[in-house]
DRENDO-1510 file (C-alpha; in Angstrom, 1 decimal, always signed):
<recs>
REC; n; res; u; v; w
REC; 1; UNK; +0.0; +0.0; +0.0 .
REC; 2; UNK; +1.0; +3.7; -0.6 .
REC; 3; UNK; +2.5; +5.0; +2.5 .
REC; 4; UNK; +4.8; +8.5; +2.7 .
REC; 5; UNK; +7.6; +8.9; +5.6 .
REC; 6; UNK; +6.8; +10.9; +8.6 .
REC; 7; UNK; +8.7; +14.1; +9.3 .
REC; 8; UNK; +9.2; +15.9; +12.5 .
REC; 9; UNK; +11.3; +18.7; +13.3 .
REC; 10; UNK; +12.9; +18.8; +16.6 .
REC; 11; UNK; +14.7; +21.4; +18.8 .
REC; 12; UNK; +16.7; +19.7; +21.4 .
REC; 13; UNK; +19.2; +18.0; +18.6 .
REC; 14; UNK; +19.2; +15.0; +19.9 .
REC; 15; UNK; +17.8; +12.9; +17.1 .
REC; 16; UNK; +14.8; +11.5; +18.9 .
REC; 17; UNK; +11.2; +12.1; +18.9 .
REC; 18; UNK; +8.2; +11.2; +20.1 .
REC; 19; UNK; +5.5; +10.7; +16.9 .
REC; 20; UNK; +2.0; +9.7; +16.6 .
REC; 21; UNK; +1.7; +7.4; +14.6 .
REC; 22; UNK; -1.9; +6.6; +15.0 .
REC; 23; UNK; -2.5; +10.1; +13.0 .
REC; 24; UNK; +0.0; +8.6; +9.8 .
REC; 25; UNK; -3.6; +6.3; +9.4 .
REC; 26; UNK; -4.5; +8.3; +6.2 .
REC; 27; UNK; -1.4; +8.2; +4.6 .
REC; 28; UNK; -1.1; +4.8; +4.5 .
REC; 29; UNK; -4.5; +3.5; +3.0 .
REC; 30; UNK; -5.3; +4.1; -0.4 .
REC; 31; UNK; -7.0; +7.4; -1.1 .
REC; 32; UNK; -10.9; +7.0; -0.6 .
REC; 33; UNK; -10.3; +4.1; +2.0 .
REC; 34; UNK; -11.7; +5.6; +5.8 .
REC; 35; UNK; -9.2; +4.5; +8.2 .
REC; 36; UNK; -11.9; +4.3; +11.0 .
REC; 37; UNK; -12.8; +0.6; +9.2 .
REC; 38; UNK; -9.6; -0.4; +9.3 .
REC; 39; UNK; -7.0; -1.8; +12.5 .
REC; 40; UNK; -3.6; -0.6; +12.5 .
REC; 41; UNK; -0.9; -2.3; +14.6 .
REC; 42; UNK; +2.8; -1.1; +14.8 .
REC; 43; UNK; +6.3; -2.7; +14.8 .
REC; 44; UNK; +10.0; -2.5; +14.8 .
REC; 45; UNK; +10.9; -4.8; +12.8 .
REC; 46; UNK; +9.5; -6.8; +9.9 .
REC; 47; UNK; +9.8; -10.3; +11.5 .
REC; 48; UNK; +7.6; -9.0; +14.6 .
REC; 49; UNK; +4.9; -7.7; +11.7 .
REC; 50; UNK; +4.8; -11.1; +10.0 .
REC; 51; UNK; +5.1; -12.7; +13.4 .
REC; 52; UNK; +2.5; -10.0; +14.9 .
REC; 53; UNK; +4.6; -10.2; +18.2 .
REC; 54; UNK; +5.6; -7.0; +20.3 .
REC; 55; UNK; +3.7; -4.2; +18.8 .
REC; 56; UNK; +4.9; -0.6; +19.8 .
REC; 57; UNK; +2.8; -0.4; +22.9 .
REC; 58; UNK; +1.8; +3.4; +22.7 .
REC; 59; UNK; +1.5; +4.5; +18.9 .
REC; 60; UNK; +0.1; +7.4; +19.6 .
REC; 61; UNK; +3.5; +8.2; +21.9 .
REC; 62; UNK; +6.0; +6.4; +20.0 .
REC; 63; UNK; +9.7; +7.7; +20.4 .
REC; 64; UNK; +12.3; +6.3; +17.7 .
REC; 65; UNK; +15.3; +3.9; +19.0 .
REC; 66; UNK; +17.4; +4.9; +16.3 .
REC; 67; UNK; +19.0; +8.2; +15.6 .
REC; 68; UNK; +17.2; +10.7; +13.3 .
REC; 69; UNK; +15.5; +7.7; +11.1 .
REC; 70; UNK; +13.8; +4.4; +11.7 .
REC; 71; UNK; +11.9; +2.1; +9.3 .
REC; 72; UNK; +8.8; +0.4; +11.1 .
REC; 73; UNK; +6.4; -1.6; +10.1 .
REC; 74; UNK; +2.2; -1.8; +10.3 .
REC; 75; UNK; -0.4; -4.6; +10.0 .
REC; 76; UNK; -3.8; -3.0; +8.8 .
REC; 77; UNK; -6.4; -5.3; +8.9 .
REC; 78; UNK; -10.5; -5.0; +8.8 .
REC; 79; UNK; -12.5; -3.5; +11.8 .
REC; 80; UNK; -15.6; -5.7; +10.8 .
REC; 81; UNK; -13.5; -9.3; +10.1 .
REC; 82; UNK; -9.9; -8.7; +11.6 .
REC; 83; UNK; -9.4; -10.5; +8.0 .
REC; 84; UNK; -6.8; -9.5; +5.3 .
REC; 85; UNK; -3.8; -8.4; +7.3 .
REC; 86; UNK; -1.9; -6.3; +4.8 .
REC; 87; UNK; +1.9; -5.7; +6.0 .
REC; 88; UNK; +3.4; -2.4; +5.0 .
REC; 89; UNK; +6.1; +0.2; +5.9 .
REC; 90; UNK; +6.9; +3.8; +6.2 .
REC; 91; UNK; +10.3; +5.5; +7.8 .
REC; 92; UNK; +9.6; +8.0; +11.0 .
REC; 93; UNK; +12.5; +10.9; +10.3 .
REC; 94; UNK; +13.7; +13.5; +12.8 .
REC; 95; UNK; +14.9; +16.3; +11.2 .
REC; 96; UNK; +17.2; +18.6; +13.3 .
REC; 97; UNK; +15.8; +22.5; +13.6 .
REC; 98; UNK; +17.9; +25.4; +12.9 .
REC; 99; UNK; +19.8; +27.4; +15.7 .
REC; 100; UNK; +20.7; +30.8; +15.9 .
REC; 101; UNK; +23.6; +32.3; +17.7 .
REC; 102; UNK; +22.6; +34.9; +20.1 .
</recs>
């Protein structure tokens, strides 16, 4: 399925940050698709998406474990028959904000 990377700008440089990525819902479904009929489960890894072991516990909290970028994967599947797990994946990306000497 189509699915863009999610951007955030950060001030603290530290390369972490804490994303929502309950709200990345749209962007991952095909246009014209309502993501309210539709479950979405997070990962870290590909084999735990497959596997559907150790989802991301709070995905609408989640901090990246990896400096600045980290791929991770989601499991959509139907509201109504929990049936036709699709797999896909998007990157979270921290991008570092501009400073100004005072």
């Amino acid at each position: 399925f189509p699915s863009h990377d999610k951007e955030a700008c950060e001030s603290n440089t530290d390369g972490f940050f804490s994303f929502d990525l309950t709200s990345h819902a749209t962007e991952i479904l095909e246009a014209g698709l309502a993501p309210s009929s539709f479950n979405f489960t997070f990962y870290t890894s590909q084999a735990d998406a497959q596997d559907q072991v150790n989802a991301i516990a709070n995905p609408s909290a989640f901090v990246n474990t990896q400096v600045n970028s980290q791929t991770l994967f989601v499991v959509v599947s139907s509201v109504d028959t929990n049936c036709g797990s699709t797999i896909g994946s998007f990157t979270v990306v921290v991008q570092e904000g501009v400073w100004l000497m005072r």
